[in-house]
C-alpha positions in Angstrom: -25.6 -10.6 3.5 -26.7 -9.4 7.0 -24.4 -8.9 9.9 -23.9 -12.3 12.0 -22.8 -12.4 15.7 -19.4 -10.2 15.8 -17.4 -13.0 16.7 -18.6 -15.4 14.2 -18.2 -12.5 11.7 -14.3 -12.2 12.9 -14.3 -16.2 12.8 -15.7 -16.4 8.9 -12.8 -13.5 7.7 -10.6 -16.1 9.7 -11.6 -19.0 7.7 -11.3 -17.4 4.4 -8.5 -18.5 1.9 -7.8 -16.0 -0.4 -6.8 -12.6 0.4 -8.9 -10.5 -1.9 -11.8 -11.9 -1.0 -11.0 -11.9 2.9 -10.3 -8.3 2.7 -13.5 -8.2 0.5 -15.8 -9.8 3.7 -13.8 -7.9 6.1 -14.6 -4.4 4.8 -18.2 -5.6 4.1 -18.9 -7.0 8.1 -16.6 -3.3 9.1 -19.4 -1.4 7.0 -22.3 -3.3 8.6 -20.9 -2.9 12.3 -20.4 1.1 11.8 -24.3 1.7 10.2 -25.8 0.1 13.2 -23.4 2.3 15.2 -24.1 5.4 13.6 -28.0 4.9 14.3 -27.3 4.3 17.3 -27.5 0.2 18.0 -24.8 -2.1 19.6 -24.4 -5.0 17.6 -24.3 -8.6 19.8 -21.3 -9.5 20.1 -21.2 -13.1 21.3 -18.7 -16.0 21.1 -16.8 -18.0 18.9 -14.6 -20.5 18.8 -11.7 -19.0 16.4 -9.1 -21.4 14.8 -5.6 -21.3 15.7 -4.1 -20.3 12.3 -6.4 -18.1 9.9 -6.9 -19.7 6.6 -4.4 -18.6 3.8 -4.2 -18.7 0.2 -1.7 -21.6 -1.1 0.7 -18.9 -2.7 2.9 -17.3 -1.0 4.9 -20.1 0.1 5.8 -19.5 3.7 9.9 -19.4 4.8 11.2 -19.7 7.9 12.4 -16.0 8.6 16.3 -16.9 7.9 15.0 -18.3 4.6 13.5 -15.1 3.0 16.2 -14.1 0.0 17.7 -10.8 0.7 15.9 -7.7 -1.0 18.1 -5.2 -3.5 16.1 -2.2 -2.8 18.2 -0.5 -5.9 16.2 -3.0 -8.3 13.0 -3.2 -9.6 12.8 -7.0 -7.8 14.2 -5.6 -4.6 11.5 -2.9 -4.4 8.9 -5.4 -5.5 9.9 -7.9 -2.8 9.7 -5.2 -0.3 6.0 -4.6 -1.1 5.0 -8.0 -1.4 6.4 -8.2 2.2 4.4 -5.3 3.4 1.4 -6.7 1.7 2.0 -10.0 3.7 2.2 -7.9 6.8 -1.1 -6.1 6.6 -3.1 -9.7 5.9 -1.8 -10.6 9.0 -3.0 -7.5 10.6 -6.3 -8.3 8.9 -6.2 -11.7 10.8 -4.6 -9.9 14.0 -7.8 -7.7 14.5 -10.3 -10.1 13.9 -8.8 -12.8 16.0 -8.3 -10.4 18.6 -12.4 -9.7 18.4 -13.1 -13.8 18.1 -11.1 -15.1 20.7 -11.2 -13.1 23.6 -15.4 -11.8 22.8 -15.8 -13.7 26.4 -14.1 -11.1 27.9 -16.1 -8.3 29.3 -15.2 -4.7 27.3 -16.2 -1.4 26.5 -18.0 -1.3 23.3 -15.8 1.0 22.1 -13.2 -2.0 22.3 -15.0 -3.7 19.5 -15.4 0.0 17.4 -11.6 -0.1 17.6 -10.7 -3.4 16.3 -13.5 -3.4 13.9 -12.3 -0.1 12.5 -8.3 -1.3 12.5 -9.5 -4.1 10.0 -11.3 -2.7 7.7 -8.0 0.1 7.3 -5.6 -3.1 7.1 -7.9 -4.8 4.6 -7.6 -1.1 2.5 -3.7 -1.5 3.2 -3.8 -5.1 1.4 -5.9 -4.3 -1.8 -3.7 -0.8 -1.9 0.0 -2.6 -1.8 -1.2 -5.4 -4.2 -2.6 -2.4 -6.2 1.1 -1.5 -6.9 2.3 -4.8 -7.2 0.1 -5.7 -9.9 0.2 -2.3 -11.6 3.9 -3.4 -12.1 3.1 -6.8 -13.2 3.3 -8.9 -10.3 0.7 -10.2 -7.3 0.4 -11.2 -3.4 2.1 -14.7 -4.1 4.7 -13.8 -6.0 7.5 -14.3 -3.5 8.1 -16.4 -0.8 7.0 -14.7 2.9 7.6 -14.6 6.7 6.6 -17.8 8.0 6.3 -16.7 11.6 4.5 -13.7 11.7 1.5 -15.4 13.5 3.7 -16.4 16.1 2.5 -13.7 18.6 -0.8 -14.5 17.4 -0.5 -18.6 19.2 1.9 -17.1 22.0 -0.7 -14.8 23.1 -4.1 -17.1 22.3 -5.0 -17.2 26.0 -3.7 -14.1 27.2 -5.5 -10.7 25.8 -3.1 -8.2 27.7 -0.1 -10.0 26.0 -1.6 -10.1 22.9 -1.9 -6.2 23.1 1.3 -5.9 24.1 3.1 -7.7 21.7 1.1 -7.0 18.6 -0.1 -3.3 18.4 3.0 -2.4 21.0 5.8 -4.4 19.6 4.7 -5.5 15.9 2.6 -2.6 14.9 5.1 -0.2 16.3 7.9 -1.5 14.5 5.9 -0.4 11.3 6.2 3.2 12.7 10.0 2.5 12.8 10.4 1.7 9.1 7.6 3.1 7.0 9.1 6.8 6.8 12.2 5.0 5.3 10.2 2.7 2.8 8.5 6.0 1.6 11.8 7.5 0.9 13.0 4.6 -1.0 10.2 4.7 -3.5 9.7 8.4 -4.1 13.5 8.0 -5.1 12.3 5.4 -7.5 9.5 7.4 -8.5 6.9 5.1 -7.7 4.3 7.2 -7.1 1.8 5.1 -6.1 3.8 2.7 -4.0 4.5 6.5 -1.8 0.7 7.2 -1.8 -0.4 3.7 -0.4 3.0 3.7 2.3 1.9 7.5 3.2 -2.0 6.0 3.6 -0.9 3.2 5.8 2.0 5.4 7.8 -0.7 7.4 8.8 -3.8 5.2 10.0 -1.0 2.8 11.4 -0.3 4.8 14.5 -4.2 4.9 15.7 -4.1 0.8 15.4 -1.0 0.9 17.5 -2.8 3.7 19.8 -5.7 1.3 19.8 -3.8 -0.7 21.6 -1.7 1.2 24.2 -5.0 1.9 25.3 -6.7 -1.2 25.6 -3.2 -2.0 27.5 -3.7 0.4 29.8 -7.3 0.5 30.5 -6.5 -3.2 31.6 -3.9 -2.4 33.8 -6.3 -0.1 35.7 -8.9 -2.7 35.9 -6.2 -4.8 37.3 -4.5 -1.9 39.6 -0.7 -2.9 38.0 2.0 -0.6 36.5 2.0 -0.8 33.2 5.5 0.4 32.4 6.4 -3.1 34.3 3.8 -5.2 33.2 4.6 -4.5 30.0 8.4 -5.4 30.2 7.0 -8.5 31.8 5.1 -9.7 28.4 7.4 -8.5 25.7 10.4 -10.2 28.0 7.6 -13.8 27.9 5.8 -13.9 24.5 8.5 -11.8 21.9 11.2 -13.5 21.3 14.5 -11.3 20.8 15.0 -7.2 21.8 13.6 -4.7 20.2 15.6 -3.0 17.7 16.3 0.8 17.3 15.8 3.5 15.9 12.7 4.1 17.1 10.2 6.6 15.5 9.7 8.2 19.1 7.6 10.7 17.8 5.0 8.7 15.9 5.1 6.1 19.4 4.7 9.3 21.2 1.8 10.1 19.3 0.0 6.0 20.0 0.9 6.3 23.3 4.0 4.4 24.2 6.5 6.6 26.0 10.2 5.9 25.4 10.5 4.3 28.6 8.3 1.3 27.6 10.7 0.4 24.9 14.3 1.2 25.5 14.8 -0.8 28.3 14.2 -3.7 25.9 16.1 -2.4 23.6 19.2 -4.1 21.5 21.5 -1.3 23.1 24.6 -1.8 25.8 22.0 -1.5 29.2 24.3 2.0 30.0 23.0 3.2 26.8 19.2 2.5 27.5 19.4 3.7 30.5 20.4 6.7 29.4 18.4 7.3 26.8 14.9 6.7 27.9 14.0 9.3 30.3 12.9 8.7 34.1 9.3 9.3 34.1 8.9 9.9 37.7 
């Protein structure tokens, strides 16, 4: 298999069915890109005309959000449910940073831009094969339960607009993961799941670069566009994600990608008083 065209290469990950495999192509096409980096080369790039939904496998059976049965983290179900859901999440990211490459390749960027996303999914497509790892160590599999049916949401929202998709899905989405993942890691290490902890500390980690990956991108457009991005980016989460954010927030680990408090507290799901207060004035 040689290295196509880095947006057709995006578009054929797309257009894969089942996960293993996708994650499978995606790591292969990741491994390609970097060798021709590392001697130096800059693969082409070019265009491709993406589909609107990625290709998925026919199990799980996709819920509308209210319709996803409550998890019991105290039970061996719960805990199972819980990574089943995060396995969910990272195939999306898989999609996420490929569609991200595919349907916006007509856009002139940095090289680095493509080094970025092309990294970020090959470490999602790790993420994937490491949760379903622990689910199938414990006798289950990606398909198991029903999942999120609106996760790809941002994904159609955003399709024409590449500043709103990096605002919404490394900012918002990706951040969000930052929020909950130190809490997930505590659940499990109180089970005793050992390798559940190993694979949330792996993805806790390489999480915050993906959602650096694209504060910067963010901002590197504002500047070609001479806008504040503090208010630009209230602009898009207020048009393409529906609902406020929700605290706490893991303001260190945002710290760390880039996103200063300010950014998110005013969209916060806090009395306006309160977010005001809280997020400090940067001038």
């Amino acid at each position: 298999m040689t290295l196509p065209p880095l947006a057709e290469a995006a578009t054929q990950v797309l257009t894969t069915r089942d996960g293993r495999e996708k994650t499978a192509l995606s790591r292969e096409y990741a491994r390609q890109w970097f060798a021709e980096r590392d001697a130096g080369r800059f693969p082409t790039v070019g265009t491709a005309s993406p589909p609107l939904h990625p290709s998925r496998p026919e199990e799980p059976e996709l819920v509308d959000p209210r319709d996803v049965p409550k998890r019991k983290p105290g039970t061996i179900a719960g805990r199972l449910a819980i990574l089943h859901a995060v396995a969910h999440i990272e195939l999306n990211a898989v999609d996420l940073h490929w569609d991200i490459i595919a349907r916006f390749s007509h856009i002139d960027m940095p090289h680095s831009f493509y080094d970025d996303w092309v990294r970020a999914a090959d470490e999602e497509s790790k993420h994937f094969n490491l949760i379903c790892d622990c689910l199938e160590a414990q006798g289950s599999f990606y398909g198991a339960f029903p999942a999120h049916a609106g996760m790809w949401r941002a994904a159609e929202d955003t399709r024409d607009d590449l500043i709103g998709r990096l605002a919404v899905v490394p900012m918002v989405l990706e951040a969000r993961g930052l929020d909950v993942t130190p809490g997930m890691i505590t659940l499990f290490e109180k089970a005793g799941d050992d390798k559940a902890v190993n694979a949330l500390e792996i993805i806790y980690s390489e999480e915050v670069s993906h959602v650096a990956y694209g504060s910067k991108w963010f901002h590197f457009l504002c500047g070609r566009e001479n806008t504040d991005p503090r208010d630009v980016f209230h602009e898009l989460v207020r048009r393409y994600f529906h609902g406020p954010l929700k605290p706490p927030f893991n303001e260190e680990k945002r710290a760390d990608a880039g996103i200063p408090p300010d950014f998110y507290w005013p969209l916060a799901d806090v009395p306006e008083k309160t977010a005001e207060q809280t997020a400090p004035d940067r001038r």
